[in-house]
C-alpha positions in Angstrom: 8.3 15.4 -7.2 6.2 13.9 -9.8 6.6 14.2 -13.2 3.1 15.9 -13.8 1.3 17.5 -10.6 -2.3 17.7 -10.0 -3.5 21.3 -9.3 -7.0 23.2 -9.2 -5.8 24.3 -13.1 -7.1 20.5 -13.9 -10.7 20.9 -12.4 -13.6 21.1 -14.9 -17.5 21.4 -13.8 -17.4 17.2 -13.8 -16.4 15.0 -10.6 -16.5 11.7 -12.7 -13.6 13.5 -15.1 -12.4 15.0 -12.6 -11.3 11.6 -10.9 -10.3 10.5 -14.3 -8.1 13.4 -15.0 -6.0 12.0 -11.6 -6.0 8.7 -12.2 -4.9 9.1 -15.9 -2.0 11.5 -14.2 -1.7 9.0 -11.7 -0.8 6.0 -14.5 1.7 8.6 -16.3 3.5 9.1 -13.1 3.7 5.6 -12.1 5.3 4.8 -16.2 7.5 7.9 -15.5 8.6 6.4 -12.3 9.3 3.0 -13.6 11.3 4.6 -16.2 13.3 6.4 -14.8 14.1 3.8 -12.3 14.9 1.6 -14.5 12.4 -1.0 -13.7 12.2 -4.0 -15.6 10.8 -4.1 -18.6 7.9 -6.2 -18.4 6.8 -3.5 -15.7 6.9 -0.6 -18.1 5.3 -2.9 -20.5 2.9 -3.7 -18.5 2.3 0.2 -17.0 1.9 1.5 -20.7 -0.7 -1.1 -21.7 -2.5 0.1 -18.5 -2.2 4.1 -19.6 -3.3 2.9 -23.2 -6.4 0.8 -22.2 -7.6 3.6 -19.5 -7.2 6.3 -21.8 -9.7 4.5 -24.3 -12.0 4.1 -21.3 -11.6 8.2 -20.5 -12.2 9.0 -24.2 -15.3 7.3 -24.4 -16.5 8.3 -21.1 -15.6 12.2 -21.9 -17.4 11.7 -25.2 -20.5 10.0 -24.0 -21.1 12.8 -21.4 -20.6 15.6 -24.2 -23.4 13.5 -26.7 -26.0 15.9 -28.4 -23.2 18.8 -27.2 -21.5 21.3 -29.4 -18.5 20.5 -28.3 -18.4 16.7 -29.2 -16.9 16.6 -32.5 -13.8 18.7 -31.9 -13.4 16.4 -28.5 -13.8 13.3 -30.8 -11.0 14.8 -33.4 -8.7 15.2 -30.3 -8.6 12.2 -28.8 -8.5 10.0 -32.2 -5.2 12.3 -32.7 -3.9 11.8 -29.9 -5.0 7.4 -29.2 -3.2 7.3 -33.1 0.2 9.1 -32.0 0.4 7.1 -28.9 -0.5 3.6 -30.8 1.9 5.1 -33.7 4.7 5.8 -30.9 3.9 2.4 -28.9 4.0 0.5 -31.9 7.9 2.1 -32.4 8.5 1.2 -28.5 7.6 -2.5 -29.3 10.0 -2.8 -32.1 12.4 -1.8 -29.9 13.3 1.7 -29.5 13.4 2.1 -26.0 13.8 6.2 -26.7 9.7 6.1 -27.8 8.7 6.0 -23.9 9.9 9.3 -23.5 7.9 10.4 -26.4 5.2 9.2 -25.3 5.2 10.6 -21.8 6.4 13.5 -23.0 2.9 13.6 -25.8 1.0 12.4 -22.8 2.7 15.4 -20.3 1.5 18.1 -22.9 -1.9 16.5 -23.6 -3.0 16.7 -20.1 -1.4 19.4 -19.6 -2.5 21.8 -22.7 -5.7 19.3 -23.6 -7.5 18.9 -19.9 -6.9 22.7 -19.0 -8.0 24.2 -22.5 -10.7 22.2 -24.8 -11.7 20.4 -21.2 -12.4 22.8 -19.1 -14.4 24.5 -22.3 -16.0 21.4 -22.7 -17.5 20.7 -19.0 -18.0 24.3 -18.0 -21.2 24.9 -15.4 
């Protein structure tokens, strides 16, 4: 089972984030998986680099779609919070505490989680 599933409760009105949405889930499962299976570490290195620098490119793909919207500021406020825990927690990882991985996935499991299906879904609605 993976760590975070994809279901219809992570659709918004937007294909393009829509395919976004499951390949960020689909990064976050492949880090979960090499964590738990105790991969080397330049693997999980190397996997969380990857989440970081795609989750960059969603952010600014999500907020160029929402310019001129309403909802852009409070979408810009969210994922600045969130990019400066996960540097804040990667930055702990890198000075070795191998425990910050699990924070981060576990940050990352209730971002998409409560993030996509709540301020999304607002956000790209029909």
């Amino acid at each position: 089972m993976a760590y975070i599933e994809w279901t219809d409760e992570f659709v918004v009105d937007n294909e393009l984030i829509n395919l976004q949405h499951k390949t960020l889930i689909g990064i976050v499962n492949s880090l979960h998986d090499a964590v738990t299976h105790g991969e080397d570490s330049d693997i999980v290195d190397s996997s969380l680099s990857g989440l970081i620098d795609y989750t960059h490119f969603h952010f600014k793909a999500e907020e160029d779609l929402l310019t001129g919207s309403a909802e852009l500021d409070l979408q810009k406020k969210e994922h600045d919070r969130m990019a400066r825990q996960v540097m804040a927690l990667n930055e702990k990882y890198h000075q070795g505490s191998a425990t910050m991985i699990f924070e981060i996935l576990d940050l990352l499991h209730d971002w998409l989680s409560n993030h996509v299906k709540r301020l999304d879904k607002r956000s790209f609605s029909g």
